[in-house]
C-alpha positions in Angstrom: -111.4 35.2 -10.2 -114.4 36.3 -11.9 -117.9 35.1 -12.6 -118.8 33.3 -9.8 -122.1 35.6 -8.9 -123.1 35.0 -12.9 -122.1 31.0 -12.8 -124.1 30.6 -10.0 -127.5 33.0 -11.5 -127.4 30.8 -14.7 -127.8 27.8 -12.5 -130.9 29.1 -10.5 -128.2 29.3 -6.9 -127.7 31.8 -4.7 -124.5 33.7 -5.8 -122.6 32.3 -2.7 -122.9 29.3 -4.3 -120.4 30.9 -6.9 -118.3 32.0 -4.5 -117.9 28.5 -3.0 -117.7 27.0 -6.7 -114.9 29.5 -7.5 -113.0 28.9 -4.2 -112.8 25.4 -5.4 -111.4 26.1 -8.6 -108.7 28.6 -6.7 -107.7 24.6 -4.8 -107.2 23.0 -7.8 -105.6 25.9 -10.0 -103.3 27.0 -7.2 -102.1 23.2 -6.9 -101.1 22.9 -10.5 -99.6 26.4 -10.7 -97.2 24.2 -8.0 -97.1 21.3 -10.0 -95.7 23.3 -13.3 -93.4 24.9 -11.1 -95.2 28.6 -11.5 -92.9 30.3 -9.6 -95.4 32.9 -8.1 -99.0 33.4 -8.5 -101.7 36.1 -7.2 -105.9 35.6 -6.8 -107.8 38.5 -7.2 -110.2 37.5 -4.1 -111.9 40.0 -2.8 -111.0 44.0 -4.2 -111.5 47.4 -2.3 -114.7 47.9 -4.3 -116.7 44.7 -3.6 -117.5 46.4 -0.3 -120.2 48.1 -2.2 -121.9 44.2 -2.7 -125.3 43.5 -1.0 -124.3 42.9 2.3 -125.3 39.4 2.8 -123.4 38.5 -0.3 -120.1 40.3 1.8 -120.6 38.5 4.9 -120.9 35.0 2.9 -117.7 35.9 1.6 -116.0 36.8 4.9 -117.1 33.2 6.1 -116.2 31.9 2.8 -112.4 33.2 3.7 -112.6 31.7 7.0 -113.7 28.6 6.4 -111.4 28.4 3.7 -108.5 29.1 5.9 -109.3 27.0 8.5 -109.6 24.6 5.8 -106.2 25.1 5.5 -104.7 24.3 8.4 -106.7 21.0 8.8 -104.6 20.3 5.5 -101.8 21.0 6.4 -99.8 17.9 5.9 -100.7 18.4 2.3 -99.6 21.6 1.7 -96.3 20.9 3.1 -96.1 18.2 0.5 -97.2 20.6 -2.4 -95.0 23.5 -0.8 -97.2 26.6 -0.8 -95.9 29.9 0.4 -98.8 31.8 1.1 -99.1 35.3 1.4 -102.0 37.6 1.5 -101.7 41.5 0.1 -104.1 44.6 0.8 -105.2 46.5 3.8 -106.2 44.6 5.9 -107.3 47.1 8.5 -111.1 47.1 7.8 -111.5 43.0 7.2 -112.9 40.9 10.7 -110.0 40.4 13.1 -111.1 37.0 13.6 -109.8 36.7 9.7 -106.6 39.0 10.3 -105.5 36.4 12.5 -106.2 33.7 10.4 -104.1 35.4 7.6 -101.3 35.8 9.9 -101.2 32.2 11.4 -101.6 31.0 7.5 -98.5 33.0 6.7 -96.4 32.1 9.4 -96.8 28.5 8.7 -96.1 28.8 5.4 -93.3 30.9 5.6 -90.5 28.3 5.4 -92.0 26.8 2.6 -89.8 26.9 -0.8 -92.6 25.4 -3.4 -94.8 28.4 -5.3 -96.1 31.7 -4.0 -99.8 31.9 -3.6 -100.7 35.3 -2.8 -104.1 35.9 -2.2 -105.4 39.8 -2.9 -108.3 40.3 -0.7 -109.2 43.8 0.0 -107.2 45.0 -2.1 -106.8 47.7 -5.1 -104.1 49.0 -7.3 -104.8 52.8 -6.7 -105.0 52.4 -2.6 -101.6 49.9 -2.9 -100.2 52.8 -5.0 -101.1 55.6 -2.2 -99.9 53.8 0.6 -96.4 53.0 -1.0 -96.6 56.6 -1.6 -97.4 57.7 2.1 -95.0 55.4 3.5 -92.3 57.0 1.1 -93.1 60.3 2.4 -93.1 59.1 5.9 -89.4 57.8 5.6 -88.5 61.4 3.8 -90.1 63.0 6.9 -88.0 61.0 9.5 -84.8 62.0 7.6 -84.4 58.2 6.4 -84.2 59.0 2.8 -84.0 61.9 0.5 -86.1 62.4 -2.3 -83.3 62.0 -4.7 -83.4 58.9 -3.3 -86.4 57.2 -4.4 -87.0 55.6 -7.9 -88.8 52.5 -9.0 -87.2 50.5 -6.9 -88.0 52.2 -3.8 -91.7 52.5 -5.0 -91.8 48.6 -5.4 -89.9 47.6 -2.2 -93.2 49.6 -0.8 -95.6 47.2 -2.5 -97.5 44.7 -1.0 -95.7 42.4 -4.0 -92.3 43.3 -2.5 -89.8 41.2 -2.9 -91.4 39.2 -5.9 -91.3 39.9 -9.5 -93.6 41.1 -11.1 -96.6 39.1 -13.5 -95.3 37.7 -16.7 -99.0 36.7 -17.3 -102.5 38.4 -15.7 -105.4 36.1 -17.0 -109.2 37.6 -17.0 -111.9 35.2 -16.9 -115.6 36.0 -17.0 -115.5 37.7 -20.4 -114.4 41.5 -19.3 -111.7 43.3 -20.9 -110.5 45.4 -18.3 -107.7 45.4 -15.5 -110.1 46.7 -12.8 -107.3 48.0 -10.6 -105.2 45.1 -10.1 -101.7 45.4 -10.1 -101.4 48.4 -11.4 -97.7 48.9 -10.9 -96.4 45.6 -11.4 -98.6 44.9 -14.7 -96.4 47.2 -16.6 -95.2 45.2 -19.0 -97.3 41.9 -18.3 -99.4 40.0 -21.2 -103.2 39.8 -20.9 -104.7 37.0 -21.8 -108.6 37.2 -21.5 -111.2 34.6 -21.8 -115.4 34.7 -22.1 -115.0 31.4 -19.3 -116.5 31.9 -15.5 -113.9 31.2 -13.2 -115.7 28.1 -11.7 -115.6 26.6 -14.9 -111.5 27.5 -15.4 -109.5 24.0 -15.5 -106.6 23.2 -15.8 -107.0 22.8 -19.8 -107.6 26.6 -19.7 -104.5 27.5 -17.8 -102.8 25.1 -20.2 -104.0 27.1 -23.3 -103.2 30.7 -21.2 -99.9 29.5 -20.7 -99.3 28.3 -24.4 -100.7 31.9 -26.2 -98.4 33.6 -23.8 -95.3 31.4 -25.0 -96.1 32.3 -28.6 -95.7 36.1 -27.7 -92.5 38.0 -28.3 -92.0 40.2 -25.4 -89.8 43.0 -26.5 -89.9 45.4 -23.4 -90.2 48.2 -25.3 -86.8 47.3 -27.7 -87.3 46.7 -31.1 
């Protein structure tokens, strides 16, 4: 979700003003990924390098997450009816408690829910996902619970914090970079890229609509001829 801290300069705001903007559009994107019947679908929220933001713009998003969550639960009743699953993936270890807890009660009460997958990535990054799949691994070998004959891609997914769910058919960038910026980096193997000069505030529905549509004019060969 990129290009809030830009949308909001242009407009003379404070960049958490972005951030609020862009939490908006997440509401209205994530409910019509449910209404096409998107089957899963992950926000880039918040990666292991936007610790290194100014620090007021950090703690506006920590109480941007909060309030959004809380948000949330006072919904509820309308969730259920749209049917998220919500999940959230990264470590989770250095982020407030007060918003650990809010994760897991978000998750729990979502849990039975069969509609679309939202996961939300917040602290998270490809590389650190990657190397603590990989310690993990190396942790079962230790105990004896596995061999290293054992382990292939499969084992190295089921490590994930994706596991379980299949990986993207589509990874959209907004905010007019051309780069992955260490998300997914495992499970974007063979995912399409679809990248656009729009600010994520200003992403609608129409723009999902055109994402999806260039995607379903692509012939997806997985490496066959």
């Amino acid at each position: 979700m990129d290009g809030n801290g830009r949308w909001a300069t242009a407009r003379g705001l404070e960049r958490a003003q972005g951030h609020k903007a862009g939490a908006q559009t997440f509401r209205a994107i994530s409910t019509y990924c449910a209404k096409l019947g998107i089957e899963s679908v992950t926000f880039y929220a918040f990666s292991t390098e936007n610790w290194k933001r100014p620090e007021n713009e950090v703690n506006a998003l920590m109480k941007l997450f909060r309030d959004f969550l809380e948000e949330a639960q006072e919904r509820e009743k309308e969730n259920e009816e749209i049917g998220f699953h919500i999940k959230f993936a990264g470590d989770t270890a250095n982020m407030p408690e007060e918003l650990v807890n809010l994760f897991e009660i978000c998750e729990k009460r979502s849990a039975d829910k069969t509609g679309t997958t939202v996961n939300i990535a917040v602290n998270y990054g490809g590389r650190a996902e990657i190397t603590n799949a990989a310690r993990r691994i190396a942790e079962k070998v230790k105990n004896g619970e596995m061999t290293v004959d054992d382990i292939d891609e499969d084992t190295i997914s089921s490590m994930l914090y994706t596991a379980g769910q299949p990986d993207p058919d589509l990874i959209i960038r907004p905010g007019g970079e051309s780069r992955i910026s260490n998300f997914l980096i495992w499970q974007s193997a063979y995912s399409e890229f679809y990248f656009t000069d729009i600010l994520w505030p200003d992403f609608t529905e129409d723009d999902l609509d055109r994402a999806i549509i260039d995607f379903c004019s692509r012939n997806r060969r997985f490496g066959a001829v």
